[in-house]
Biopython code that builds the backbone (N, CA, C, O; Angstrom):
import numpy as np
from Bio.PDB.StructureBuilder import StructureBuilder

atoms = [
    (1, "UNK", "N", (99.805, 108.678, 103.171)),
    (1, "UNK", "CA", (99.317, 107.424, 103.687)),
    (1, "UNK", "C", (99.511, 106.369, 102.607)),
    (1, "UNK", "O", (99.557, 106.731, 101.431)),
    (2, "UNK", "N", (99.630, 105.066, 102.942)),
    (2, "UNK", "CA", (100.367, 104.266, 102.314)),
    (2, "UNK", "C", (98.877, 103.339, 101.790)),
    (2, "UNK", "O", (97.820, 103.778, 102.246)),
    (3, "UNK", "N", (98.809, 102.344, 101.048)),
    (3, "UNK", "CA", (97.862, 101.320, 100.922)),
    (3, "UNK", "C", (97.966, 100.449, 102.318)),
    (3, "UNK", "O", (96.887, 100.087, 102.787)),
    (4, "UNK", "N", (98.820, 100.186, 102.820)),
    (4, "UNK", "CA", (98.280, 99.668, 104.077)),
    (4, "UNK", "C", (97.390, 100.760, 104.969)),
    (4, "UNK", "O", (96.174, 100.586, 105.048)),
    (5, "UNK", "N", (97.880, 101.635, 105.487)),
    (5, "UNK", "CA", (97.088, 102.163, 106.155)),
    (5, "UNK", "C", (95.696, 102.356, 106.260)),
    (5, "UNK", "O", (94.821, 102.089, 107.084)),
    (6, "UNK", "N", (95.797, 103.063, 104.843)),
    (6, "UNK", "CA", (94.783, 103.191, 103.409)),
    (6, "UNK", "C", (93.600, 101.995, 104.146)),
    (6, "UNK", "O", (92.578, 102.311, 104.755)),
    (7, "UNK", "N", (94.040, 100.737, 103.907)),
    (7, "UNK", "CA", (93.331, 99.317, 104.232)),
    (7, "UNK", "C", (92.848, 99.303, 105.674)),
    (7, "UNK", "O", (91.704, 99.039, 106.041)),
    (8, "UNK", "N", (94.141, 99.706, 106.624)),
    (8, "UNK", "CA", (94.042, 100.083, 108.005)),
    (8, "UNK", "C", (92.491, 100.703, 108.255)),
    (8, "UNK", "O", (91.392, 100.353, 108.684)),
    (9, "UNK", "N", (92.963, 101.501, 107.862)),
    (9, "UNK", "CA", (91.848, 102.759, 108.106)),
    (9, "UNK", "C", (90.077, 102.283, 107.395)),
    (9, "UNK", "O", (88.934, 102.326, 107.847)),
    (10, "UNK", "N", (90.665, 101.878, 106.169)),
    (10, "UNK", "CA", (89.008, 100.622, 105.780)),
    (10, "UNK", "C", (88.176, 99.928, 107.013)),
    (10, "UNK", "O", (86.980, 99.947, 107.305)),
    (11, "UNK", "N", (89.337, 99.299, 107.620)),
    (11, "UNK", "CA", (88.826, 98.158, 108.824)),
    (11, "UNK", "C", (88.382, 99.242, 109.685)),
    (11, "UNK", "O", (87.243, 99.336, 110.140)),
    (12, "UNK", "N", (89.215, 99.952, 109.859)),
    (12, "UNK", "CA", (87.899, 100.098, 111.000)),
    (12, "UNK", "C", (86.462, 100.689, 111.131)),
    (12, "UNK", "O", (85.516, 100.456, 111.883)),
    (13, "UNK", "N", (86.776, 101.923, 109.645)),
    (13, "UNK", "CA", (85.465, 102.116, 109.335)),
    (13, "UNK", "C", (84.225, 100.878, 108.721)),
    (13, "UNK", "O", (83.010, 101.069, 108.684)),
    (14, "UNK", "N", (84.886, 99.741, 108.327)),
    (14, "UNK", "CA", (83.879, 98.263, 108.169)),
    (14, "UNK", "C", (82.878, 98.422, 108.709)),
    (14, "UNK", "O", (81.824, 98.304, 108.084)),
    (15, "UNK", "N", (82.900, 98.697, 109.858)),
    (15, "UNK", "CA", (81.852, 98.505, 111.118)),
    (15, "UNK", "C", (80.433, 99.509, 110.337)),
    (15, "UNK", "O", (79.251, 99.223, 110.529)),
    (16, "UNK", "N", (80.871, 100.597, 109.530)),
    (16, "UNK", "CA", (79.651, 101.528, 109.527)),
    (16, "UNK", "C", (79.100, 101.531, 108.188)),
    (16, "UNK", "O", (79.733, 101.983, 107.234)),
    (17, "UNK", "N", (77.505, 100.855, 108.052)),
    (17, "UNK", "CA", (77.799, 100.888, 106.508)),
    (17, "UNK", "C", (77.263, 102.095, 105.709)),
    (17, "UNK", "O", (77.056, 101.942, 104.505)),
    (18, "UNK", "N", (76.986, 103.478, 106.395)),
    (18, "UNK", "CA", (76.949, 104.515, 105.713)),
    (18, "UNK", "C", (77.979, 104.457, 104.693)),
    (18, "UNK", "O", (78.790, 103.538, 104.813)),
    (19, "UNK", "N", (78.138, 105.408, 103.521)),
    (19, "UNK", "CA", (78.890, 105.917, 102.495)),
    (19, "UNK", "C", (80.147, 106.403, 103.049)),
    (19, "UNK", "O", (79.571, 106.840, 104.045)),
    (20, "UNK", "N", (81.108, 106.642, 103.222)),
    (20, "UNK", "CA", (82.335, 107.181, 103.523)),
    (20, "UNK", "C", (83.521, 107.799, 102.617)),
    (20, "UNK", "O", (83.798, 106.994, 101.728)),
    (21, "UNK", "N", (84.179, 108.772, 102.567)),
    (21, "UNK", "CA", (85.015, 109.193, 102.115)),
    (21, "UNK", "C", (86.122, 110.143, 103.163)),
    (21, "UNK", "O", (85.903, 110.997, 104.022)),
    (22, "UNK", "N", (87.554, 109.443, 102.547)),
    (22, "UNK", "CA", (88.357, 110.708, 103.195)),
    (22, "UNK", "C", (89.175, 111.681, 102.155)),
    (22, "UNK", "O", (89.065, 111.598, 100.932)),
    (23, "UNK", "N", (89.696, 112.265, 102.587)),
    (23, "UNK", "CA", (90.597, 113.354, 101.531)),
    (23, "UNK", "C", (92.045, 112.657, 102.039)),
    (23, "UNK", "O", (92.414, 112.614, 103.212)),
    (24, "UNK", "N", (92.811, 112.096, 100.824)),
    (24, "UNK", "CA", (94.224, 111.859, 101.926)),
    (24, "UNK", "C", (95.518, 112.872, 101.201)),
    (24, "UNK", "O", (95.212, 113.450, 100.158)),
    (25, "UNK", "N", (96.565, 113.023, 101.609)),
    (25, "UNK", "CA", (97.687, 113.092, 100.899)),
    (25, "UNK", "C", (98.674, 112.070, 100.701)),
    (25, "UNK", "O", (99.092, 111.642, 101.777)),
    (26, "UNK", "N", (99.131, 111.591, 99.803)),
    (26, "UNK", "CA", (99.750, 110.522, 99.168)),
    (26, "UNK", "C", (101.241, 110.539, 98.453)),
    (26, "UNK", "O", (101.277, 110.306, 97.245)),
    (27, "UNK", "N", (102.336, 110.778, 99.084)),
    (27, "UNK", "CA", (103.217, 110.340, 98.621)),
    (27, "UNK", "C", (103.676, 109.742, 97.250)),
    (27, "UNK", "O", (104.484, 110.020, 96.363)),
    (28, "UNK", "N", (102.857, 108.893, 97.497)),
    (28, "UNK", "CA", (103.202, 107.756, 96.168)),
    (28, "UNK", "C", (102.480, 108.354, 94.820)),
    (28, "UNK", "O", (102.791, 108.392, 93.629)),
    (29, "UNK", "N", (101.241, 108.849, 95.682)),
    (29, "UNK", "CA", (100.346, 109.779, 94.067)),
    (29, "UNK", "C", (100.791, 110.895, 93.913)),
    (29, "UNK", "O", (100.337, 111.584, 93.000)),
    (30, "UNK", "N", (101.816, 111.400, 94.769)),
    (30, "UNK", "CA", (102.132, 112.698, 94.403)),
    (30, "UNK", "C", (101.093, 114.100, 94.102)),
    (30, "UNK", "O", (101.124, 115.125, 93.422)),
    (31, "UNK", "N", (100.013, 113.293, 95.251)),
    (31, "UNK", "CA", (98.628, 114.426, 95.363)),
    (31, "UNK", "C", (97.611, 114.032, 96.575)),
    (31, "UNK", "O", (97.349, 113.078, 97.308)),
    (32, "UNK", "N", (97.322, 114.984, 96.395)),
    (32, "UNK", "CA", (95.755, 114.617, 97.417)),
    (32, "UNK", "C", (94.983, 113.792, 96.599)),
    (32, "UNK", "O", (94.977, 114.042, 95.393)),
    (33, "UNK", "N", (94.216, 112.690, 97.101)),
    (33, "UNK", "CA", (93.307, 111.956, 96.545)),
    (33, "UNK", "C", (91.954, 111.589, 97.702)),
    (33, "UNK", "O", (91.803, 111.620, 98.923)),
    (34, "UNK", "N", (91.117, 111.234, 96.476)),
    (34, "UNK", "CA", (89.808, 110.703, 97.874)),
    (34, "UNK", "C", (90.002, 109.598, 97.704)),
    (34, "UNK", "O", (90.394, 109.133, 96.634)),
    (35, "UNK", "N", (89.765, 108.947, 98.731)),
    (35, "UNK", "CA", (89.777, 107.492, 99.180)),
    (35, "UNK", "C", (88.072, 106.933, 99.458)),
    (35, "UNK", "O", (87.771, 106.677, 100.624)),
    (36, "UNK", "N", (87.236, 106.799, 98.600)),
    (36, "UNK", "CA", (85.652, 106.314, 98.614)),
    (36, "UNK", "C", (85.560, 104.661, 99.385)),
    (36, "UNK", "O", (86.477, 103.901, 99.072)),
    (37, "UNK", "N", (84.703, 104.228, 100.167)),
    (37, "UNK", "CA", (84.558, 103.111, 100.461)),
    (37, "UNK", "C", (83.731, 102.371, 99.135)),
    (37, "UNK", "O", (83.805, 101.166, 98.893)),
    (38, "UNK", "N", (83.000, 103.279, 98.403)),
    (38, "UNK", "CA", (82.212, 102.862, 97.343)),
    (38, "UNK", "C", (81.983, 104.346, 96.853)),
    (38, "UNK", "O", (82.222, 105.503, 97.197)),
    (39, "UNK", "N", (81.344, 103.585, 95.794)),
    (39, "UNK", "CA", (80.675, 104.892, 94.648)),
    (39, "UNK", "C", (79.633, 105.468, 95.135)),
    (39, "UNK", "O", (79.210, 106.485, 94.585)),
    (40, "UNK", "N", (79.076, 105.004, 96.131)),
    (40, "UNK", "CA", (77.236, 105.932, 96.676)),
    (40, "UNK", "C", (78.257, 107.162, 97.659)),
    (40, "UNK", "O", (77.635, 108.031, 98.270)),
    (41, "UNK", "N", (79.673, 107.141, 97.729)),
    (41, "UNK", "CA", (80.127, 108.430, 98.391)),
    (41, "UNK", "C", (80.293, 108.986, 98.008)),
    (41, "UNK", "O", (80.349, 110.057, 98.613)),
    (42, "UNK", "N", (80.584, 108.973, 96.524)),
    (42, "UNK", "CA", (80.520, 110.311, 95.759)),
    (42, "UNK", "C", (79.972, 111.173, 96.183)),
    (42, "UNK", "O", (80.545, 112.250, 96.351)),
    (43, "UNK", "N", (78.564, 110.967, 96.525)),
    (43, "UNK", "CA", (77.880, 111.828, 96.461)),
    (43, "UNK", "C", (77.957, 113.037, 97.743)),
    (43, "UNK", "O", (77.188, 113.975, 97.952)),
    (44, "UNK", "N", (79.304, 112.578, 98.561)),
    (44, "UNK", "CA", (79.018, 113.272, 99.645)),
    (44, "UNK", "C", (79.874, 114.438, 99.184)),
    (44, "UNK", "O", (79.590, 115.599, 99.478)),
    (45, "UNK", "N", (81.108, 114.042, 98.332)),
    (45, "UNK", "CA", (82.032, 114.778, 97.513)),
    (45, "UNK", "C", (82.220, 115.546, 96.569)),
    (45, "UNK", "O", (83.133, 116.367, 96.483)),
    (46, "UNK", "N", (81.129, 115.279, 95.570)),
    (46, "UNK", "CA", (80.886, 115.917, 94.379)),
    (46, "UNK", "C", (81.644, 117.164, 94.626)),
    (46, "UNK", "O", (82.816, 117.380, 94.317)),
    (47, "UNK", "N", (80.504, 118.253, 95.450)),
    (47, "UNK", "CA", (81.190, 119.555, 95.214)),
    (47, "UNK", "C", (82.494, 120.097, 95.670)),
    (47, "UNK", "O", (82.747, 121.288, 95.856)),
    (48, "UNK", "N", (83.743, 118.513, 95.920)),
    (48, "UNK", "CA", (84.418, 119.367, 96.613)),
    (48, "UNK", "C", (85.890, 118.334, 95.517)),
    (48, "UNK", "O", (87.069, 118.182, 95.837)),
    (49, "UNK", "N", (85.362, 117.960, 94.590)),
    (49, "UNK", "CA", (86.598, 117.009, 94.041)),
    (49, "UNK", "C", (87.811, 118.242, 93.398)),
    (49, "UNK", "O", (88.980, 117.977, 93.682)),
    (50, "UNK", "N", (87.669, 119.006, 92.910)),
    (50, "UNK", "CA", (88.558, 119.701, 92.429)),
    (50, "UNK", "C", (89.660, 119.317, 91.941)),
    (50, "UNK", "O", (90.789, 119.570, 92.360)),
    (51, "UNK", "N", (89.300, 118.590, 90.887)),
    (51, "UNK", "CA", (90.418, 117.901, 90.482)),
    (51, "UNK", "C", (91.340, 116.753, 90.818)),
    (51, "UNK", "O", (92.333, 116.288, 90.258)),
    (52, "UNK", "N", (90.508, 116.377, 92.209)),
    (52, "UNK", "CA", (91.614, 115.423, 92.638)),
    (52, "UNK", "C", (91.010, 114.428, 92.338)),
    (52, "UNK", "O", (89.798, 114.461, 92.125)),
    (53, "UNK", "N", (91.892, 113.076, 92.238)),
    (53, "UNK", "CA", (91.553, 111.569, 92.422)),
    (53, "UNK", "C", (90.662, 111.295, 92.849)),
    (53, "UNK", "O", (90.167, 112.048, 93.688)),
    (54, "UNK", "N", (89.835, 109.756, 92.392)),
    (54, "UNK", "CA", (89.183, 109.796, 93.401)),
    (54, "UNK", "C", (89.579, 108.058, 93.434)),
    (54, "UNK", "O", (89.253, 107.665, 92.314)),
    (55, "UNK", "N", (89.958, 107.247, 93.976)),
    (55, "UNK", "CA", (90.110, 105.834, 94.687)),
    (55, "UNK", "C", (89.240, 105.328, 95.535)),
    (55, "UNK", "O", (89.098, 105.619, 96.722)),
    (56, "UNK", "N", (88.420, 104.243, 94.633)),
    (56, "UNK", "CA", (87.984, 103.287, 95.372)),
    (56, "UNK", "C", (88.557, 102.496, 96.523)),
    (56, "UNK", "O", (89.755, 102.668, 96.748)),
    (57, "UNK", "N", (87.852, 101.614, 97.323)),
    (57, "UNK", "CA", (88.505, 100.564, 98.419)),
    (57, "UNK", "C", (88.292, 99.242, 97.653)),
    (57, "UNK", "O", (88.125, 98.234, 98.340)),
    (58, "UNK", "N", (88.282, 99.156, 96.634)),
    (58, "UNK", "CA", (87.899, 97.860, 96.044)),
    (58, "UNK", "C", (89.169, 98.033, 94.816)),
    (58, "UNK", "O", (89.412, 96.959, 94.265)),
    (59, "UNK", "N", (89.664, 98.735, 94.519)),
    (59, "UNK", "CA", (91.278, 99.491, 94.192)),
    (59, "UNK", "C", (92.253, 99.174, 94.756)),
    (59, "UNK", "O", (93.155, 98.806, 94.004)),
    (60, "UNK", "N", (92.478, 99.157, 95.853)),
    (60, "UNK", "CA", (93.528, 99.440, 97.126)),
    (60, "UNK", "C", (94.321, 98.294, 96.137)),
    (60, "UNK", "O", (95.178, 98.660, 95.333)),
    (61, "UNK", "N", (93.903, 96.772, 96.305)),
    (61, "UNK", "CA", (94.851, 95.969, 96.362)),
    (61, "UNK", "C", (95.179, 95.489, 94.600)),
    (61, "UNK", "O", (95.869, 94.532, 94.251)),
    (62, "UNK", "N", (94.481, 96.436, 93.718)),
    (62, "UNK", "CA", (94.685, 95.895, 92.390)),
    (62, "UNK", "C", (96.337, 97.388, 92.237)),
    (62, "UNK", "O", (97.213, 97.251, 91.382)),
    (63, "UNK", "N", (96.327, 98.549, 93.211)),
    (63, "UNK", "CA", (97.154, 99.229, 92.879)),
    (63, "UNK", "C", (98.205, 99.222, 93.887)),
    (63, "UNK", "O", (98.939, 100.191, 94.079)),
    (64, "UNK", "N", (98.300, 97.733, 94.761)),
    (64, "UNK", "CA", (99.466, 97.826, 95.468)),
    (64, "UNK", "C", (100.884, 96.705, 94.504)),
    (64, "UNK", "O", (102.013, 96.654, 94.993)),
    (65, "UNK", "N", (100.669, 96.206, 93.651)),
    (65, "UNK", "CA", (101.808, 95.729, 93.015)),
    (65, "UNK", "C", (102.259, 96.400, 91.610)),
    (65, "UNK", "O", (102.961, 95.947, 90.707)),
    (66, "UNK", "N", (101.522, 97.793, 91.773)),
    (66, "UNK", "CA", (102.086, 98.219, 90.368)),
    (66, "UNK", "C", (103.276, 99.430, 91.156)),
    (66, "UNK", "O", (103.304, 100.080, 92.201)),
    (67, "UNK", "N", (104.221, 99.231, 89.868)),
    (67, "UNK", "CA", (105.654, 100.040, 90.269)),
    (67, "UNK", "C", (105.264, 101.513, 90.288)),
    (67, "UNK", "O", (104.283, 101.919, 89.666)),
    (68, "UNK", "N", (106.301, 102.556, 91.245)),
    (68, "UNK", "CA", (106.133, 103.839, 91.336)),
    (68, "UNK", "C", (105.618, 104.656, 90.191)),
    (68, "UNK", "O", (104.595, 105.342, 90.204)),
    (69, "UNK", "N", (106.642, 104.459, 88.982)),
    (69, "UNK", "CA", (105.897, 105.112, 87.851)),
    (69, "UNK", "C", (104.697, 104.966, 87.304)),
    (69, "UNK", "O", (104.008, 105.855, 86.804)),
    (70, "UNK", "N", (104.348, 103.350, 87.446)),
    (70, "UNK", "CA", (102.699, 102.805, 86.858)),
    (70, "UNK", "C", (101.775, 104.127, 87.878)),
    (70, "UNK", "O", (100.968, 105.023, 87.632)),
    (71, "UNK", "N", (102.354, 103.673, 88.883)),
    (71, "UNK", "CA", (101.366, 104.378, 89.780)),
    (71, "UNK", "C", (101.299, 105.635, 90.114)),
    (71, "UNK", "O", (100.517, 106.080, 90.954)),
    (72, "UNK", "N", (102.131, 106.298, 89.468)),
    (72, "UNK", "CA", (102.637, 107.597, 89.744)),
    (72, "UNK", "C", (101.616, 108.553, 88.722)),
    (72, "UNK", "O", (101.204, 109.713, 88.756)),
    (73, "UNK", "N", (101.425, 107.141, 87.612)),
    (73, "UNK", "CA", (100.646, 107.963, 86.270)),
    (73, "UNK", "C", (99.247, 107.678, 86.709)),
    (73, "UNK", "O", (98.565, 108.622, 86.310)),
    (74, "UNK", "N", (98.207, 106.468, 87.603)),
    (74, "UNK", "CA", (97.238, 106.479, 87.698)),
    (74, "UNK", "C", (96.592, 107.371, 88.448)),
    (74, "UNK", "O", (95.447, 106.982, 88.674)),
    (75, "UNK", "N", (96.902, 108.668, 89.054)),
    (75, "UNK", "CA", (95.539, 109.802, 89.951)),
    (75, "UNK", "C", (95.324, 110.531, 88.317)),
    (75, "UNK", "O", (94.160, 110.703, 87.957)),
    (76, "UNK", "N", (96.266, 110.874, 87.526)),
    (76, "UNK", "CA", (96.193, 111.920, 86.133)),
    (76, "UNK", "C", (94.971, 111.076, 85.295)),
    (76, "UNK", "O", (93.903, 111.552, 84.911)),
    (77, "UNK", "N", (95.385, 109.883, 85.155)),
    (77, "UNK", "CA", (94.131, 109.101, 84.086)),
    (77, "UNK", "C", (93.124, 109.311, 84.989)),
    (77, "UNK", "O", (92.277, 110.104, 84.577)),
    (78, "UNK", "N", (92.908, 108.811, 86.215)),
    (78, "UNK", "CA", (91.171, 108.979, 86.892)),
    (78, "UNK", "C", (91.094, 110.443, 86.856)),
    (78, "UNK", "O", (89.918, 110.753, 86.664)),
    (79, "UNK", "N", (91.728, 111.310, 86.943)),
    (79, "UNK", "CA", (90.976, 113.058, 86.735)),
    (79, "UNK", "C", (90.658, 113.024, 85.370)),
    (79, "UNK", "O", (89.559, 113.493, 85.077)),
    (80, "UNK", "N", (91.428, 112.536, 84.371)),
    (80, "UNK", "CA", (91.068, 112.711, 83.207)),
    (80, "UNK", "C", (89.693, 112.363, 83.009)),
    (80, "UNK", "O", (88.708, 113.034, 82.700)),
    (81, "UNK", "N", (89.910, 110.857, 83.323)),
    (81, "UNK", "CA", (88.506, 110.007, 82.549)),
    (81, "UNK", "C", (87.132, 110.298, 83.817)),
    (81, "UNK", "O", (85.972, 109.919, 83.656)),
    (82, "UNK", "N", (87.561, 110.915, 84.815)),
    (82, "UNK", "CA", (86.528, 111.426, 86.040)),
    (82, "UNK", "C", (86.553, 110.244, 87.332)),
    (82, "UNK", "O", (87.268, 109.249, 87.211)),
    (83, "UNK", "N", (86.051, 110.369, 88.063)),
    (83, "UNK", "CA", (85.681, 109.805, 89.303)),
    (83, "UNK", "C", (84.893, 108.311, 89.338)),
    (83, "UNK", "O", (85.143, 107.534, 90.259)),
    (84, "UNK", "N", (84.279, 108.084, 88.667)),
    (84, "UNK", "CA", (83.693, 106.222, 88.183)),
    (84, "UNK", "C", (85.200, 105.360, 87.729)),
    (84, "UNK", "O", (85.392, 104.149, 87.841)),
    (85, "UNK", "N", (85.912, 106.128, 87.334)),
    (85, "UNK", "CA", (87.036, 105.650, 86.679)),
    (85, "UNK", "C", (87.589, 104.116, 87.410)),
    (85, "UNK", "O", (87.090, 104.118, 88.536)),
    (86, "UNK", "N", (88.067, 103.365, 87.302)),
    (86, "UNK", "CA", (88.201, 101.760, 88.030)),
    (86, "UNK", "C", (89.610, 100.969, 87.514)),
    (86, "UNK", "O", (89.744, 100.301, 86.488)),
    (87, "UNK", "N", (90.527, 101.236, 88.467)),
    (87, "UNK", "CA", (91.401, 100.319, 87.882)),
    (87, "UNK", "C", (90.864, 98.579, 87.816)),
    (87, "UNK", "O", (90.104, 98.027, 88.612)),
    (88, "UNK", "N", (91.374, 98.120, 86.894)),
    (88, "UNK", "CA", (90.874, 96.898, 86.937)),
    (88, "UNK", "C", (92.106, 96.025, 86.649)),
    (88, "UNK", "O", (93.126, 96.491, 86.141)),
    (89, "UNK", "N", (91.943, 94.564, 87.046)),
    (89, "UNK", "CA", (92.664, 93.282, 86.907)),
    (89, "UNK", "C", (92.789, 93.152, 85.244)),
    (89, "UNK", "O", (91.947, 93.206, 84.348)),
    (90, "UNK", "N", (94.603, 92.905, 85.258)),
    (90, "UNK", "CA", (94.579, 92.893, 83.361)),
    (90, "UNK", "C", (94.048, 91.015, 83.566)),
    (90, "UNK", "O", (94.000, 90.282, 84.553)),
    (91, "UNK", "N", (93.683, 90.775, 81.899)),
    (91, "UNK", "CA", (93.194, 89.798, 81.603)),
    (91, "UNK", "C", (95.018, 89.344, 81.638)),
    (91, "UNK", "O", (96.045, 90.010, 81.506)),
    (92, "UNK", "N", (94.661, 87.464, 81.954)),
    (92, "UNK", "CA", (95.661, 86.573, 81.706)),
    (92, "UNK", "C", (96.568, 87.220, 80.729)),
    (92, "UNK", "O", (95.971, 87.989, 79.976)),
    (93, "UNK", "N", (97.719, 87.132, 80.551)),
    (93, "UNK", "CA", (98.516, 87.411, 79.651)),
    (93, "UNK", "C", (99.027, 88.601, 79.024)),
    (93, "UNK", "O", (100.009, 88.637, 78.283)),
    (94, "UNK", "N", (98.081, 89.869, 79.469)),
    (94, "UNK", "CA", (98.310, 91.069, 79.083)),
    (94, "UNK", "C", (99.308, 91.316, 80.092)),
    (94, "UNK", "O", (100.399, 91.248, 79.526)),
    (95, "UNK", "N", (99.510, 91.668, 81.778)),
    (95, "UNK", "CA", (100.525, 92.076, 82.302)),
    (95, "UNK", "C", (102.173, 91.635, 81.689)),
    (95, "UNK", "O", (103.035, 92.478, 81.938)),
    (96, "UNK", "N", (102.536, 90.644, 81.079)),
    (96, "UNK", "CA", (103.347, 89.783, 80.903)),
    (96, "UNK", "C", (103.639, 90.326, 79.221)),
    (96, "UNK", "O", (104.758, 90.667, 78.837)),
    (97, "UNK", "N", (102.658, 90.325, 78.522)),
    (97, "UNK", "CA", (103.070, 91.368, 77.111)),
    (97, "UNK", "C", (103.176, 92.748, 77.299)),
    (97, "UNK", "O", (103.830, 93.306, 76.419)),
    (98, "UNK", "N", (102.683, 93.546, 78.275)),
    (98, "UNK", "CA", (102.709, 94.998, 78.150)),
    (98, "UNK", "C", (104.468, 94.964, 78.835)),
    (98, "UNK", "O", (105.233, 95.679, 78.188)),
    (99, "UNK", "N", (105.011, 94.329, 79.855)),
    (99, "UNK", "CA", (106.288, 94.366, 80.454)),
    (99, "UNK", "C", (107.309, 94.194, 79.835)),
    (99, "UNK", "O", (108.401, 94.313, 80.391)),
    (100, "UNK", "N", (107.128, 93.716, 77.906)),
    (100, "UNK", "CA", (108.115, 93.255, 76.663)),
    (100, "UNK", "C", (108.656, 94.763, 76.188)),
    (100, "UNK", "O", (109.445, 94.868, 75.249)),
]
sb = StructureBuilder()
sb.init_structure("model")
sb.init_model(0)
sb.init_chain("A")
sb.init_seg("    ")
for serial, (resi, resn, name, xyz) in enumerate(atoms, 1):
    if name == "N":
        sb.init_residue(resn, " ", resi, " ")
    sb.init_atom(name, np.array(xyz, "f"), 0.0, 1.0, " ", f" {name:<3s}", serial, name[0])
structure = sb.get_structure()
């Protein structure tokens, strides 16, 4: 499943504001990953992460303009560093020096 879908599939669960999580397979991550609407779903997951990813919905669109390889390496860093893990927006000027 792609980040659109990914997003797709957000909307329509919008409607419910219980905790949510799915298990997806991913192409692009080259793994199964969870897809969390938020962090209070962890908790529905805990005992079943086994290593996989875990992706926020507040993620989706900070990891749809990074290239295959950027992204190919981010499910390995969130298992590493665990499940809170957060891609985040580079500050002004860093995307533009790390690309030198």
């Amino acid at each position: 499943m792609d980040v659109s879908a990914a997003l797709a599939l957000l909307a329509i669960e919008a409607a419910y504001a219980e905790p949510a999580a799915w298990l997806l397979s991913s192409a692009h991550f080259r793994n199964d990953l969870w897809l969390l609407r938020d962090l209070a779903a962890l908790d529905l997951i805990r005992g079943e992460l086994a290593d996989r990813p875990v992706v926020l919905e507040e993620e989706l669109d900070r990891l749809r303009p990074l290239d295959t390889a950027t992204l190919g390496a981010v499910p390995a860093v969130k298992v590493i560093f665990g499940p809170g893990t957060c891609v985040v927006n580079p500050l002004p000027g860093e995307r533009e020096e790390a690309s030198r």
